[in-house]
C-alpha angles and dihedrals in degrees: 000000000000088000100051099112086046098054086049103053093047074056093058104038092044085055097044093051091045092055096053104041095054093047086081082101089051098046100047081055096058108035087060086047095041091024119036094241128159127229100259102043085050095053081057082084086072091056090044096059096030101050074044085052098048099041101051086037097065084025079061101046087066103039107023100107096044077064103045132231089255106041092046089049091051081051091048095057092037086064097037091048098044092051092042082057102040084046093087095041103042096031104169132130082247096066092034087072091038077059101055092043085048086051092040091060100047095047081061098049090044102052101033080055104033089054090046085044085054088060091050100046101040120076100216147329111311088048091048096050096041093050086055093046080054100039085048104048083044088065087048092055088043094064085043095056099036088057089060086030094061095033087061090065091045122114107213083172091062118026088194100057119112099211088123097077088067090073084073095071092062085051089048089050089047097051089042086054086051093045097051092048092051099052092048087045113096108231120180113206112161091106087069098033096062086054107097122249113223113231112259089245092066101038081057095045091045094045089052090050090055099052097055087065109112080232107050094031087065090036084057093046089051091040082054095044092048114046079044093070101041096043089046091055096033088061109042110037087099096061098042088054087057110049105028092031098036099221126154118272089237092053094036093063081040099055086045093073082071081079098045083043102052088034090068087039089057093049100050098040087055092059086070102041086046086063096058109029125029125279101246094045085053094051101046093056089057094051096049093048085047095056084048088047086064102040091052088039101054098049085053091050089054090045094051102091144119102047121080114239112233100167141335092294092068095023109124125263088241087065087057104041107045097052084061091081081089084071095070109022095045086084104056103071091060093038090059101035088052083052111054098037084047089056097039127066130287083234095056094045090093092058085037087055093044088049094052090054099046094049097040084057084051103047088052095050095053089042094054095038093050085041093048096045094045079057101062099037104031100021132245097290087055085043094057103034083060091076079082101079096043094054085039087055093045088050086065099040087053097058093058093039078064103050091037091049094042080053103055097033082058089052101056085044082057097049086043094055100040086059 
């Protein structure tokens, strides 16, 4: 009960910054709409938020101690807070991309502090578990509602209008809200602050060692694919919706929240089936439902013509179907990630954790910016189609992720039982 503010404000920063993040889709959308923007200078904003991402990320792992959770956490939303308010005034494409690396770094700060503050404020295991089960599924509410949120300051009457900025200043008054709770919030962190922090130099040399391993090298390759494909439909689905389906802008950031939707769905459905099948059995089959997804979803969106689309109850069967990948891809980053930090050393799980978030970055970056670029010079159905060589390619990886992983799991077991 002493940590309530606390929990709550983890809630609320979790749910701003998830709203913010995930309304890349949105945003390149809109800046093509408010600003003129192409489609590949607009997928530039992924990059924006996720090189932030990456390099605060590993900057964190070092130094974050010598901050301060807290104190990070109370930066974070200072920053988060101070660009959300200067959006609407000083409403560019410039600041628009000062506002995702804004949002980039303090997604870094928040979650490498709000996941060291969940060790401080639970009492053991169970608790711990169960509060990251919460904080997690909270994010995930935060991308569903900030689809509808967004969509409420759009002007489908007039594409240039820049109404929409005014939805920043909510997301400024939420992360105030946050900031205020927090800082009047106890936390006690000494137990933390006597640990000792490594120098950046060998986090990075650590970290390099690591990935030369055969293991870790494939796991990184899958991590990339992966989070390539989810990040190139996730944003831009909006805009796909919009331009091949001809929906209204309002309606096309609306009828993206089916992905975020059937993302969580998938998740948590695949908890269950992992208990029961193997994990890359499991996996493959997503992917091979999902490369059958697309090539059922495309053909309806091309088919979907002539009436003009007012709201969901006339909305075309292609708008429903596609965001369902979700659905089947949503369980494979977890999966992996279970996989590889459960084969390798308590003592290496701290590098492994800075390299999935620097290639998952990464992997977003390069998705958003082919995807964008395909766009512009082949047109939103070839964009989309695309999403087939890249499963094709993680389906591969994960088969020798497999073998790789069986091989050295048998080998710990070896040098366990030889001692």
């Amino acid at each position: 009960m002493t940590h309530g503010r606390i929990k709550l404000s983890l809630f609320l920063n979790y749910f701003v910054i998830a709203m913010l993040l995930n309304s890349v889709g949105t945003v390149i959308l809109q800046v093509q709409n408010s600003y003129g923007v192409s489609e590949s200078s607009a997928s530039v904003l992924e990059a924006c938020k996720d090189l932030s991402i990456a390099l605060v990320s590993f900057l964190v792992a070092s130094y974050i101690t010598r901050i301060g959770y807290k104190k990070a956490m109370l930066i974070a939303l200072g920053l988060v807070g101070t660009a959300c308010l200067a959006m609407p005034s000083l409403g560019s494409f410039f600041m628009t991309k000062v506002l995702f690396v804004i949002t980039g770094t303090s997604f870094a700060l928040i979650k490498v502090s709000v996941y060291a503050t969940m060790g401080i404020i639970t009492t053991d295991k169970k608790e711990h578990a169960s509060f990251m089960n919460f904080i997690e599924s909270f994010f995930m509410v935060g991308i569903l509602i900030g689809y509808f949120v967004f969509s409420a300051f759009v002007n489908d009457a007039d594409k240039q209008s820049t109404s929409w900025l005014n939805v920043y200043y909510l997301c400024a008054a939420i992360a105030l809200a946050a900031f205020l709770l927090l800082l009047s919030a106890p936390l006690d962190e000494t137990s933390v602050r006597a640990d000792e922090s490594k120098p950046l130099l060998k986090d990075f040399t650590d970290m390099i060692k690591l990935a030369a391993q055969p293991l870790v090298l494939i796991f990184i390759v899958s991590a990339f694919t992966y989070v390539l494909i989810e990040q190139s439909i996730m944003s831009w689905l909006p805009t796909f919706n919009s331009k091949v389906l001809n929906l209204p802008s309002t309606l096309s950031i609306q009828m993206a929240s089916i992905l975020a939707a059937s993302t969580a769905v998938g998740r948590f459905s695949a908890g269950f089936a992992l208990r029961k099948i193997h994990w890359f059995y499991v996996l493959v089959i997503c992917l091979v439902a999902a490369s059958v997804l697309v090539l059922v979803a495309i053909p309806l969106a091309r088919s979907s013509s002539g009436v003009a689309v007012t709201g969901w109850g006339n909305a075309p069967l292609g708008a429903f179907v596609f965001p369902l990948i979700g659905l089947l891809i949503a369980p494979i980053y977890p999966a992996i990630n279970s996989v590889i930090l459960g084969t390798l050393p308590a003592r290496q799980h701290g590098p492994m954790s800075g390299l999935i978030v620097i290639f998952s970055a990464l992997g977003g970056t390069t998705g958003s910016i082919i995807t964008g670029n395909m766009f512009q010079v082949f047109g939103g159905e070839v964009a989309f189609y695309s999403s087939l060589v890249p499963i094709t390619i993680l389906i591969v990886c994960l088969y020798f992720f497999n073998r790789l992983q069986k091989k050295s799991a048998a080998h710990i077991v070896f040098k366990t039982a030889s001692h």
